[in-house]
N, C-alpha and C positions, 0 to 999 in steps of 0.2 A: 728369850732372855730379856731379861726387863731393869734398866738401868736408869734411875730417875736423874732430873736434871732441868735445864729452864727449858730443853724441846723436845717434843713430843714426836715420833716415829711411827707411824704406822705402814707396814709393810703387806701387801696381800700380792699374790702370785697369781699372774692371769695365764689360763691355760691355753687362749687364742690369741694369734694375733692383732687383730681389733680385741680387748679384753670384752670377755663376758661379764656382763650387770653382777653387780652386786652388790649390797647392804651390808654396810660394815656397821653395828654398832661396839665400840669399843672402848673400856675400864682399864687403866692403866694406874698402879698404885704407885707410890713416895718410896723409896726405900733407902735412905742411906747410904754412902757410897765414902771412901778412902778420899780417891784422889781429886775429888769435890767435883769433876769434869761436868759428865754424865748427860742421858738422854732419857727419856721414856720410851720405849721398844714394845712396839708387836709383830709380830710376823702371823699372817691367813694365809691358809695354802689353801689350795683349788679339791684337795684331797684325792689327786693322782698316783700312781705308784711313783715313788719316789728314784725308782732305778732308774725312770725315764730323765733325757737330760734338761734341766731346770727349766723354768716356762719364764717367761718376762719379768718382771718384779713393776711394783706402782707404789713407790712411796712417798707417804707426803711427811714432812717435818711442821708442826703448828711451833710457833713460839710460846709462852709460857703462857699468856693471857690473851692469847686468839680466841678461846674456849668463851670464854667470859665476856669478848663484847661482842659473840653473837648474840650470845643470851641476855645480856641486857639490853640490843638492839630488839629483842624478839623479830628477827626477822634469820632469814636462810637465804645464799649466793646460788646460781645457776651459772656454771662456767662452760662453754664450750674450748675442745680440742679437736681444731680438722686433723690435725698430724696424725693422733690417735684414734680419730673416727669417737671420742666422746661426748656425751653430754655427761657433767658432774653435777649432782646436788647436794650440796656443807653444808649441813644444819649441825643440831644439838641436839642427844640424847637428853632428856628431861630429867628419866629417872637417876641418870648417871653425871650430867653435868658433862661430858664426853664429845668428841666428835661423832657426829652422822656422816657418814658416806654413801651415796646410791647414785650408781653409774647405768645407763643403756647406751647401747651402741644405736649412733645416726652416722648416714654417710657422707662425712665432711661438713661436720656441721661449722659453721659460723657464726652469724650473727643470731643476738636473742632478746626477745621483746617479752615481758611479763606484765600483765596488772592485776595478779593474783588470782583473778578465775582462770585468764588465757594464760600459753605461755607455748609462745611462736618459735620455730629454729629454721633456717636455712638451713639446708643440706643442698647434694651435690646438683640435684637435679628437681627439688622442688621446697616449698615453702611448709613445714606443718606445725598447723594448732593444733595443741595441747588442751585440752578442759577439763579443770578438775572435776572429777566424778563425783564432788559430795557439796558442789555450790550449791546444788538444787534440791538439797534434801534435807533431814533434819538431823544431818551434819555440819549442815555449812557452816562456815568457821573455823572446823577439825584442820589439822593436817592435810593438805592436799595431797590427789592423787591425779595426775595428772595423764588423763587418757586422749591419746591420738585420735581428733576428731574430723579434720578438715588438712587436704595437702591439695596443695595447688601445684601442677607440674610446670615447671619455668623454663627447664630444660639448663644448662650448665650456663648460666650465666655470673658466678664466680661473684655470688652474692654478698657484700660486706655487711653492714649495718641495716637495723630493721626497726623498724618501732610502728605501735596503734600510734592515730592519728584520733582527734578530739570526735570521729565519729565511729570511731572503735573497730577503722579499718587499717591494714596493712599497708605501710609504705616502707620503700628498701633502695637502696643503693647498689644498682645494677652496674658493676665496675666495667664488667665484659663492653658495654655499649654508652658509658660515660653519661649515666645518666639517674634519675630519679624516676622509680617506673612503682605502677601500685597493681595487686592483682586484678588481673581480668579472667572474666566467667568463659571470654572465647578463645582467648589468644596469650601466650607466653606472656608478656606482659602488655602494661599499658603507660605508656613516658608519661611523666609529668611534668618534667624539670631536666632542661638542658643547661649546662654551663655555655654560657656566649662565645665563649672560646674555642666551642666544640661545633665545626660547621655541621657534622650530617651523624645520625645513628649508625654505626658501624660495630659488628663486633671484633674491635681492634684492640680494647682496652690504653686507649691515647693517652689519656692523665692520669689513669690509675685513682678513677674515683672510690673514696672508701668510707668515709664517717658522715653520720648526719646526725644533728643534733637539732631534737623538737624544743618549740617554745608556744605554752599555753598550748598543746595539741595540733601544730603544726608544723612543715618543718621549716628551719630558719635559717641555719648555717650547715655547711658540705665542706669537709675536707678534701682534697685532690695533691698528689705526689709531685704534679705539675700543673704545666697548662699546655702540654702540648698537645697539640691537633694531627700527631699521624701513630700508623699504629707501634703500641709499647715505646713510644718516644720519652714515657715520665721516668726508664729505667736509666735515661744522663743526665737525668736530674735529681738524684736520690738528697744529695750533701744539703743542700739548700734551693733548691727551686718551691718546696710546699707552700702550698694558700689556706686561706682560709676564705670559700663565697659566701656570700650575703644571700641565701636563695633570695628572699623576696627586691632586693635593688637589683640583682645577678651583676652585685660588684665585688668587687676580693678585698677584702679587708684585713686581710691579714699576710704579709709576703716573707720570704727568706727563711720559710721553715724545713724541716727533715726529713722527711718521712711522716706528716701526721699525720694522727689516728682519734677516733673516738671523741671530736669534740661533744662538749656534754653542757645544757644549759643551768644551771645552778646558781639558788640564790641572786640574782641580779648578776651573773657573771659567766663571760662563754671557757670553760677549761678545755683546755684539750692534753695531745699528749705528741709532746713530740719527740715520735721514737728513735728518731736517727740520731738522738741526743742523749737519749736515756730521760728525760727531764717530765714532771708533769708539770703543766700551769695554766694560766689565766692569760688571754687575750685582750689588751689594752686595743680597742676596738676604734677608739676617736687617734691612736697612732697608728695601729696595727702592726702594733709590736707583741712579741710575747715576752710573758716575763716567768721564769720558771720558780718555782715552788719549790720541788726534791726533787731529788736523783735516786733511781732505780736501777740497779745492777741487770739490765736486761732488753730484749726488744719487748716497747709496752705496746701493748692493744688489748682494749675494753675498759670499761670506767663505769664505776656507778657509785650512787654515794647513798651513806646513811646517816641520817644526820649534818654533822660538821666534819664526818670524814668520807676524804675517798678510798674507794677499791680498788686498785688499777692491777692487771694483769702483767707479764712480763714472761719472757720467752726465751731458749739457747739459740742459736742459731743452727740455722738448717742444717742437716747432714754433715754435724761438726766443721763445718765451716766456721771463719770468723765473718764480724760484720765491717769486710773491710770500703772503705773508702768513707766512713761516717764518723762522726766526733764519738758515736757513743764507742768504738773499738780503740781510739784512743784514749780514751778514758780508762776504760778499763784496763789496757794495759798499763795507764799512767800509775792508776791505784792497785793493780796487781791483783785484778778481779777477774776472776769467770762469771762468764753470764750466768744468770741463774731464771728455772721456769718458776713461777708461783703466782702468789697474791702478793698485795701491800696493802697496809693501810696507812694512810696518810692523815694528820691532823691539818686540814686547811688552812685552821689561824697560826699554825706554828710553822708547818711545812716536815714536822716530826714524822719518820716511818714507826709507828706506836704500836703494829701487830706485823707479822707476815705468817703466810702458807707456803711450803716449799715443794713441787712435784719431783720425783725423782725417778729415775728408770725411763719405764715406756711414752710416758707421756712427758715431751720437751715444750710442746709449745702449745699457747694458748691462743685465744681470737677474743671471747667478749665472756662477759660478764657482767649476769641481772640480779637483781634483788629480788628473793619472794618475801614478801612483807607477813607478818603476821603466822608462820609458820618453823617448825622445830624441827621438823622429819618430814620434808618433802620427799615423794615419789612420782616416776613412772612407769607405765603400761609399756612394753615396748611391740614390736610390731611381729617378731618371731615367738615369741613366749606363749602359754595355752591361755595365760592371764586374757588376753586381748579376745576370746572365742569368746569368754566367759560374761566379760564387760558390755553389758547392755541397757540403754539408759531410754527412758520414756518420757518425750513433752509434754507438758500438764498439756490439756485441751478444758476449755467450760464447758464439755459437754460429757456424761458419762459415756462409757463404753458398751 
């Protein structure tokens, strides 16, 4: 049934519980309506016998002009969901002007690093690059396709944030052992960055190290839940104990924050997200204050920006639970809000929320979210499919064969 209106619905039925990949492209048309309310409606079925009893639902709601500033960003989002074992890629049909959807199952993935050839995920038990199949050919440019080329096993080290570094290697936020670790060719990882605060590598998870944010190709600032030094001690400090370190002074520049997440270096300016707030904003770095931006009806984690906006992620709470002991549960009950999973977009100079994406059903909660630049209709290879037998790629060499 197809009900037009300022938001768009798209509904598809996944027949497993991790949902099965799929490639939604979908045309939704205007039609007129009475009671002026109204929505854009699809529903995709998995095309099961329908006597069996209903499979999960995945809906996402776009707002009216979400469509329109991907398509004039020309660029496409990669979101991760550990809850639902997803990786999501939201572009734009070209020929439709419509949303893209193309989902594979990773296990637990988290954090996500792209710069358009690569395009890295954490998962539960290792690190993998993604390469698109068509850099090195006379596609390059096309649409990526993004095929599984390199996994480094790390073993469960409850990986948050990741990014290439200015030598287009791998650094990540190793929560499990409070620390900044990059891959090693021998061993689960390799530290590179301890917080001062943190006497010895442990896998205790002390402060609940989680965000890292690169500057000019290095990394510069780490978020942490606390600063405590024994294990899971950052979980009596949820309301207000968060920092913000300086990796390269290894000073905290930042104190009395919530839960944050995803600080992000931007424009001359460190954002971050502070989730126990609900709040995104900017780091006054000479007080080491924050100062908020908007409010987000949710727990945020991940941040990217295009342009003069940002992306921020936002989440329900866990196993319908509330988020209690944190401003943002009062909040919401102040203004008579449910949490809500999705996207936002944020206008930086205004602090205006100007688009949102809303997930519904299966998938509650999100972790991070990257930009692929230059792309409509991103894809991936996934690791069960016959696709990946089929994929086989050859290094020019200066010599013939």
């Amino acid at each position: 049934m197809i009900r037009p209106g300022i938001n768009v619905i798209y509904k598809l039925r996944l027949g497993m519980r991790h949902a099965r990949w799929f490639a939604a492209m979908v045309d939704v048309a205007h039609r007129p309506r009475k009671d002026g309310a109204g929505i854009k409606r699809l529903s995709i079925s998995d095309g099961k016998d329908r006597r069996r009893p209903p499979a999960p639902q995945f809906e996402v709601t776009a707002s009216r002009l979400f469509e329109g500033f991907l398509r004039d960003a020309k660029a496409s989002l990669a979101v991760t969901t550990y809850q639902a074992g997803m990786v999501l890629l939201i572009g734009i049909n070209p020929d439709t002007g419509k949303l893209w959807i193309f989902n594979r199952h990773v296990d637990r993935p988290m954090g996500i690093a792209c710069d358009r050839t690569r395009l890295a995920v954490s998962a539960l038990t290792r690190i993998v690059t993604f390469v698109d199949a068509k850099h090195d050919t006379h596609e390059a440019g096309a649409d990526p396709v993004y095929v599984p080329q390199m996994a480094h096993f790390t073993g469960d080290l409850d990986v948050h944030d990741l990014a290439f570094d200015r030598d287009g290697q791998l650094v990540f936020v190793n929560t499990l052992f409070s620390c900044l670790a990059a891959i090693s060719e021998t061993h689960s990882f390799k530290p590179v960055w301890t917080p001062k605060f943190i006497s010895r590598l442990a896998a205790e998870d002390r402060c609940h190290l989680n965000g890292l944010a690169m500057r000019d190709g290095v990394p510069a600032f780490v978020t942490a839940v606390s600063r405590s030094d024994v294990a899971n001690g950052w979980r009596d400090h949820r309301r207000d104990g968060g920092v913000v370190i300086d990796v390269a002074s290894d000073e905290i520049v930042g104190f009395g924050l919530s839960m944050p997440h995803s600080p992000r270096w931007h424009e001359g300016q460190l954002w971050l997200l502070n989730a126990g707030t609900g709040e995104v904003g900017t780091l006054d770095l000479a007080r080491g204050v924050f100062e908020p931006v908007a409010f987000c009806p949710g727990y945020l984690r991940g941040m990217t920006f295009l342009g003069r906006y940002a992306v921020v992620g936002t989440s329900e709470p866990r196993e319908n639970r509330t988020f209690t002991g944190l401003a943002l549960q009062d909040r919401l009950d102040r203004e008579q809000l449910n949490a809500r999973c999705g996207l936002y977009v944020i206008d930086t100079l205004t602090g205006d929320v100007v688009h949102h994406l809303q997930f519904h059903g299966v998938v509650t909660e999100l972790f991070d979210v990257a930009v692929i630049r230059d792309a409509r209709q991103p894809q991936m290879i996934g690791f069960r499919s016959d696709e990946i037998r089929r994929v086989v790629s050859i290094e020019p060499t200066d010599r013939r064969a």
